[in-house]
N, CA, C and O atoms as a GROMACS GRO file, in nm:
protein
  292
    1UNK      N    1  -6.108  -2.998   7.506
    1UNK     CA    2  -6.005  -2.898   7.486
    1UNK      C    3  -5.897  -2.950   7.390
    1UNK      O    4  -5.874  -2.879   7.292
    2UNK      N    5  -5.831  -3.057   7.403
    2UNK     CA    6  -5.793  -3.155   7.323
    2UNK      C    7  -5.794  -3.190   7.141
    2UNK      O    8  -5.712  -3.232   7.060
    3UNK      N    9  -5.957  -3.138   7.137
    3UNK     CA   10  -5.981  -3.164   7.025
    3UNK      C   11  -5.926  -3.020   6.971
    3UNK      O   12  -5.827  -3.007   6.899
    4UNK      N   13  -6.027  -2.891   7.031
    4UNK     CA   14  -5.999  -2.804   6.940
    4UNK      C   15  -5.818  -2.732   6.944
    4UNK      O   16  -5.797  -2.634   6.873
    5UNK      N   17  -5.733  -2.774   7.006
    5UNK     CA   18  -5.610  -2.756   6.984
    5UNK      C   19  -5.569  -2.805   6.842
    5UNK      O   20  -5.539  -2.750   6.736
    6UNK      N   21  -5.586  -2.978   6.904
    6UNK     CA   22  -5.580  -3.020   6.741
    6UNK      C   23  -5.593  -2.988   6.640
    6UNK      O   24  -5.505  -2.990   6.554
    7UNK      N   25  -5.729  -2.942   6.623
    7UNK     CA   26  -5.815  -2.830   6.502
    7UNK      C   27  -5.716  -2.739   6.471
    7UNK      O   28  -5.642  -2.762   6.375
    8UNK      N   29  -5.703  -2.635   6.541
    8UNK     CA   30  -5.651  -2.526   6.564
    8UNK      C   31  -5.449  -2.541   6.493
    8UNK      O   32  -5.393  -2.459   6.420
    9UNK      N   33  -5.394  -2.663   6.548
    9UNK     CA   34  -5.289  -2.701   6.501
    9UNK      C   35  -5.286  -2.758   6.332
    9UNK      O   36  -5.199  -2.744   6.246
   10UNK      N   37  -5.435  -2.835   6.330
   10UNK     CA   38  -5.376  -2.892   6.166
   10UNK      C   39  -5.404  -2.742   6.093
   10UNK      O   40  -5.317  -2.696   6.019
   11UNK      N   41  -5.535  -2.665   6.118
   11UNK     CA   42  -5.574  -2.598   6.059
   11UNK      C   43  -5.431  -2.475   6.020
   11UNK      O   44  -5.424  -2.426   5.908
   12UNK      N   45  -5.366  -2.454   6.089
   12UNK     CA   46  -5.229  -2.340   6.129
   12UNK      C   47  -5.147  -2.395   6.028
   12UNK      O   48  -5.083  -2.313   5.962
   13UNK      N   49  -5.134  -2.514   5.999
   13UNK     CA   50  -4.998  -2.589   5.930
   13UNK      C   51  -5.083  -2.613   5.811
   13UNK      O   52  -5.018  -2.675   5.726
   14UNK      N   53  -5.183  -2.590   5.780
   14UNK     CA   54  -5.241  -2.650   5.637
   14UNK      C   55  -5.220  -2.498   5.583
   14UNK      O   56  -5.159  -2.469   5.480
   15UNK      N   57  -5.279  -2.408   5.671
   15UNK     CA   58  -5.230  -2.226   5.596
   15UNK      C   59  -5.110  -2.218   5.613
   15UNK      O   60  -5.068  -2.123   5.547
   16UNK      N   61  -5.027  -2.271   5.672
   16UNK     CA   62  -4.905  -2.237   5.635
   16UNK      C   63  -4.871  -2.274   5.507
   16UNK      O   64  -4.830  -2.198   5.420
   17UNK      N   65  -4.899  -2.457   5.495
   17UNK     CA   66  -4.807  -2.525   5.391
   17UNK      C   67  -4.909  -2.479   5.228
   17UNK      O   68  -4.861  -2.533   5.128
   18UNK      N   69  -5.011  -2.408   5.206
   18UNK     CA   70  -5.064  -2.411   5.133
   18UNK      C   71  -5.023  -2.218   5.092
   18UNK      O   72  -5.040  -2.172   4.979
   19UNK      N   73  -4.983  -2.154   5.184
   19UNK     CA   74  -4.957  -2.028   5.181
   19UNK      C   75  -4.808  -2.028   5.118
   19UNK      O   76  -4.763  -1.957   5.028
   20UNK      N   77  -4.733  -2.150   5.208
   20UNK     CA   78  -4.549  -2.107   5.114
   20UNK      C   79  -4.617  -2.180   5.016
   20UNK      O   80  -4.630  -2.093   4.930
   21UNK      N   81  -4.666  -2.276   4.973
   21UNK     CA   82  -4.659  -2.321   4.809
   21UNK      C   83  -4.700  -2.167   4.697
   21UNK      O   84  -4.632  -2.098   4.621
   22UNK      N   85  -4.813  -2.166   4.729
   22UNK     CA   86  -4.852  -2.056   4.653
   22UNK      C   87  -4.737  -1.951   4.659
   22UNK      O   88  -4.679  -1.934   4.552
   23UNK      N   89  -4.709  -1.903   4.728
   23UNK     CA   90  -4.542  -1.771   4.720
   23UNK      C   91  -4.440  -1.839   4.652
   23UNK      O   92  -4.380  -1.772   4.568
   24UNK      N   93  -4.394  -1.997   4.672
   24UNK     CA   94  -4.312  -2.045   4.606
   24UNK      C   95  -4.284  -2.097   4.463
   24UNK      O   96  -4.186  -2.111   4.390
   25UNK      N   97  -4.439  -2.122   4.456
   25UNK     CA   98  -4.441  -2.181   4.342
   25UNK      C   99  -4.571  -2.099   4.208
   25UNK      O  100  -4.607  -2.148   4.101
   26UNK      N  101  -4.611  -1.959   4.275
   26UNK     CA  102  -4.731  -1.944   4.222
   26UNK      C  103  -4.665  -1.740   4.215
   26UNK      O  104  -4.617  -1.675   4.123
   27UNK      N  105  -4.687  -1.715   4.320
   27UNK     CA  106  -4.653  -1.534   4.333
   27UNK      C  107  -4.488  -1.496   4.295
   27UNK      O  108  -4.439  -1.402   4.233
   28UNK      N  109  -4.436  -1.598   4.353
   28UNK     CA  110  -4.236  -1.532   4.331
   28UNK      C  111  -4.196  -1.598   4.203
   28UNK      O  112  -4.095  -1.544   4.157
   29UNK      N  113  -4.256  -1.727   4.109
   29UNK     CA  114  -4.212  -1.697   4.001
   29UNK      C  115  -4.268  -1.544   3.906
   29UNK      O  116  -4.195  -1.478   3.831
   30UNK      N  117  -4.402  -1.520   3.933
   30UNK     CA  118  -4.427  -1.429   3.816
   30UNK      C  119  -4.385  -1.288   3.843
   30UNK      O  120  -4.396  -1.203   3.755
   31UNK      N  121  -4.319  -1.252   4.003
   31UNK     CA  122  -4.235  -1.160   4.006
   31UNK      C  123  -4.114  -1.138   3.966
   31UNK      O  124  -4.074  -1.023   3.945
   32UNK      N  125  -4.021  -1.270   3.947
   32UNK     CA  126  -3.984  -1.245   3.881
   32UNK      C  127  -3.922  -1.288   3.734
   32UNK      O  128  -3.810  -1.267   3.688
   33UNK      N  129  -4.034  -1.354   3.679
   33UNK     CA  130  -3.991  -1.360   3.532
   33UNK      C  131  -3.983  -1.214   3.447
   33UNK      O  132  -3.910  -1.197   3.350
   34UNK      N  133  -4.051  -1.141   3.488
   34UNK     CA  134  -4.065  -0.973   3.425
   34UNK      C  135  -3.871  -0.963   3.484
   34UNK      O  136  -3.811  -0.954   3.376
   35UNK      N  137  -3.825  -0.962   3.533
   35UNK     CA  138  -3.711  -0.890   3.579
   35UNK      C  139  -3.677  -0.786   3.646
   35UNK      O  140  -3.570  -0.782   3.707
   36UNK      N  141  -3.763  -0.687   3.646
   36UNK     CA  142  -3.788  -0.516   3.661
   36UNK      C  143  -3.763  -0.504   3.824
   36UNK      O  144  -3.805  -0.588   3.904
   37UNK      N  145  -3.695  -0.396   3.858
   37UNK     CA  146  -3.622  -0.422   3.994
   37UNK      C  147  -3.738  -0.433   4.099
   37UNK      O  148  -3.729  -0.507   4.196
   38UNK      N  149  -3.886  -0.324   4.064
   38UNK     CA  150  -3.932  -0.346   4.220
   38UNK      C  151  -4.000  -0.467   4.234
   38UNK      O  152  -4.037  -0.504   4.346
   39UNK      N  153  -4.033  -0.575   4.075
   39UNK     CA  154  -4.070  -0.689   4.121
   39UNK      C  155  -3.996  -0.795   4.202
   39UNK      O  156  -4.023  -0.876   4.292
   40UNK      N  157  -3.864  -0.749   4.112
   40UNK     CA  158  -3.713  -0.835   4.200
   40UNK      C  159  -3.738  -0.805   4.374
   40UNK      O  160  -3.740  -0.900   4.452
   41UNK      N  161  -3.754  -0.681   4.415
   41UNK     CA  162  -3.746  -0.642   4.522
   41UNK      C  163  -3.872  -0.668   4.615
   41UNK      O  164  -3.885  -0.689   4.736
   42UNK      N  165  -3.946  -0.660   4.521
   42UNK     CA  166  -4.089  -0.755   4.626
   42UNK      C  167  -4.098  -0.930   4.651
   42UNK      O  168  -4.158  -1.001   4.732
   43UNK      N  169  -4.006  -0.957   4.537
   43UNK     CA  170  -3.966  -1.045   4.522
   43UNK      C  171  -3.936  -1.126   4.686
   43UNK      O  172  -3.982  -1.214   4.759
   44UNK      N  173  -3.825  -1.026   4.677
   44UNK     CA  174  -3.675  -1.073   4.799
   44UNK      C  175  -3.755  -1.028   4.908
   44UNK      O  176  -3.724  -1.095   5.006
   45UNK      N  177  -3.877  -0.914   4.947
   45UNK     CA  178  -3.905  -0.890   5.052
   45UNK      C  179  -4.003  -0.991   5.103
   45UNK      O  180  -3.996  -1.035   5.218
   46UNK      N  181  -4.113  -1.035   5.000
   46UNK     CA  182  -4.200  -1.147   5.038
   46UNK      C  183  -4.061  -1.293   5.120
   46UNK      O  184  -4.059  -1.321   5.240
   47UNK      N  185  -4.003  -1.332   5.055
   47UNK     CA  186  -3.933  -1.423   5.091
   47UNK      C  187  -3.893  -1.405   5.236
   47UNK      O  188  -3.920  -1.489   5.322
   48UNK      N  189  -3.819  -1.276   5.265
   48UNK     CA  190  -3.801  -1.204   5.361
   48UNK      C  191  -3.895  -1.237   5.485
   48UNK      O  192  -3.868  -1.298   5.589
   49UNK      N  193  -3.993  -1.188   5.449
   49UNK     CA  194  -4.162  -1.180   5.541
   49UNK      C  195  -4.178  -1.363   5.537
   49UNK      O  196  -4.225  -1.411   5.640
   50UNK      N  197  -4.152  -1.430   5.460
   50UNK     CA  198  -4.192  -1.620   5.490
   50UNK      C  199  -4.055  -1.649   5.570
   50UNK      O  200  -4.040  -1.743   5.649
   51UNK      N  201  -3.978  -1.573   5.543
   51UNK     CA  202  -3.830  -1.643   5.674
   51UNK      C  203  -3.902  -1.585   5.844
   51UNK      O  204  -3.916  -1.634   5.957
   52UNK      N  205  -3.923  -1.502   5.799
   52UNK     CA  206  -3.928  -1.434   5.975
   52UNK      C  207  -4.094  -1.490   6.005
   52UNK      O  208  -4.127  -1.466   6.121
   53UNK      N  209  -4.187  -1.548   5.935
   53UNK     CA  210  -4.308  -1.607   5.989
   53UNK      C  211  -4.258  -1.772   6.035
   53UNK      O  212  -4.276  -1.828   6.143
   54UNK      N  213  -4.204  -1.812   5.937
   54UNK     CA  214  -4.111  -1.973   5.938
   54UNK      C  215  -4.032  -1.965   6.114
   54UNK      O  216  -4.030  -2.063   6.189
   55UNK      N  217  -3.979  -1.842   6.147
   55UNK     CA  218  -3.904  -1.863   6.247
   55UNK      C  219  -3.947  -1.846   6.355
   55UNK      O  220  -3.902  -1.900   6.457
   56UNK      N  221  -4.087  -1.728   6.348
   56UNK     CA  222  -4.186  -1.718   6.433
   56UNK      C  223  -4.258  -1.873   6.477
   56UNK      O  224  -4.277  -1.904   6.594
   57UNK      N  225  -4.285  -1.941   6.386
   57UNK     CA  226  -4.382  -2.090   6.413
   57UNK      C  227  -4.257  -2.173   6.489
   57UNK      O  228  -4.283  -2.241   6.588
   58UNK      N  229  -4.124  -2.165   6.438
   58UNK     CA  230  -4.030  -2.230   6.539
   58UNK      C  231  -4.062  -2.218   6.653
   58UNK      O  232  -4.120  -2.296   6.728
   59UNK      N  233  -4.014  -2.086   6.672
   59UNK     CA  234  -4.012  -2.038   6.814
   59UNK      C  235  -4.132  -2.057   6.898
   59UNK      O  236  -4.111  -2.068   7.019
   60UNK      N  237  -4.243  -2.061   6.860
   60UNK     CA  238  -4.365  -2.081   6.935
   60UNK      C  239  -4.372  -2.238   6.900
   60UNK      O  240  -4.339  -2.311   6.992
   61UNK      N  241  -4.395  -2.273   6.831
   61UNK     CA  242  -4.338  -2.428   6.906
   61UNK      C  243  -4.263  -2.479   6.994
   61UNK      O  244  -4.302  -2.554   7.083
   62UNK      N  245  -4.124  -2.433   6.973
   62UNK     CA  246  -4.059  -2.479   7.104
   62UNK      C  247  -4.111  -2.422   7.228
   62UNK      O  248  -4.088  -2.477   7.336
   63UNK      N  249  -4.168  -2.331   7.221
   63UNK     CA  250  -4.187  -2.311   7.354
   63UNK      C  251  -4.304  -2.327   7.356
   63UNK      O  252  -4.354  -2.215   7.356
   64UNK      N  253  -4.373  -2.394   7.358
   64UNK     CA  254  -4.494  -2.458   7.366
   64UNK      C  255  -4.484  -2.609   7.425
   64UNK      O  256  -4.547  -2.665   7.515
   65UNK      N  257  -4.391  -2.649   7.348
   65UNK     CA  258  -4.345  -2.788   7.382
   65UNK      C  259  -4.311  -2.783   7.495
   65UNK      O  260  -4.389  -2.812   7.586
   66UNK      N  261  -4.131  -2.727   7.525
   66UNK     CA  262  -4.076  -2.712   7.630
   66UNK      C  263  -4.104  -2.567   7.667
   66UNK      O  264  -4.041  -2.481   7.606
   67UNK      N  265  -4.224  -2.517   7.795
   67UNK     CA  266  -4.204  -2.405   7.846
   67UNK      C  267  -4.096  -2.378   7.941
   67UNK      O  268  -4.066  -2.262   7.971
   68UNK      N  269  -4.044  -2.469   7.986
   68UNK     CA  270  -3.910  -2.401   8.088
   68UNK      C  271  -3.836  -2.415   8.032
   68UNK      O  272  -3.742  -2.423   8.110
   69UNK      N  273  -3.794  -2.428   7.919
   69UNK     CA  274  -3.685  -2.421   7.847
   69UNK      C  275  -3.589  -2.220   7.854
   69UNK      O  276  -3.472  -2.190   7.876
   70UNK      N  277  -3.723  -2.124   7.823
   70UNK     CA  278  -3.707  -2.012   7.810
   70UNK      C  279  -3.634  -1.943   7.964
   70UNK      O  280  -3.639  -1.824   7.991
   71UNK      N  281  -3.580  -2.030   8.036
   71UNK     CA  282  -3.544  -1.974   8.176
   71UNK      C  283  -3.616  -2.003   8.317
   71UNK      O  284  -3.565  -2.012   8.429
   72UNK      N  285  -3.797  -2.020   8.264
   72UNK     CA  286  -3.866  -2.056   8.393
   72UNK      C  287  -3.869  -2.207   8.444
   72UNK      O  288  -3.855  -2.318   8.393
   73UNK      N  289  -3.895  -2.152   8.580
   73UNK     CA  290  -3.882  -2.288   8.628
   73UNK      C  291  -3.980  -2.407   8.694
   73UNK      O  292  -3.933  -2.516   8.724
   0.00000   0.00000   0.00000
């Protein structure tokens, strides 16, 4: 059981860290070097959508780690 957590954990953090590179360094420059507002604006919404997944993986970490943290006991 052990193992495939593991799996399951590198595999989660390798799509993560290989998913923000590509948005950071690959999709949100060529949105916006054009300038044009709805690229600007897909721009800011992708970024948008990687804050609230970034905060999602927080949050399920910590509580993964510490489950009584959330109130139970």
């Amino acid at each position: 059981m052990f193992a495939i957590k593991l799996t399951l954990i590198l595999l989660s953090a390798l799509l993560y860290l290989v998913g923000s590179g590509c948005w950071f360094f690959w999709i949100a420059p060529c949105l916006l070097e054009d300038g044009e507002t709805a690229d600007i604006l897909y721009a800011f919404a992708g970024t948008c959508a990687w804050l609230l997944i970034t905060f999602g993986f927080i949050v399920h970490i910590i509580k993964t780690a510490r489950p009584t943290a959330a109130g139970g006991r």
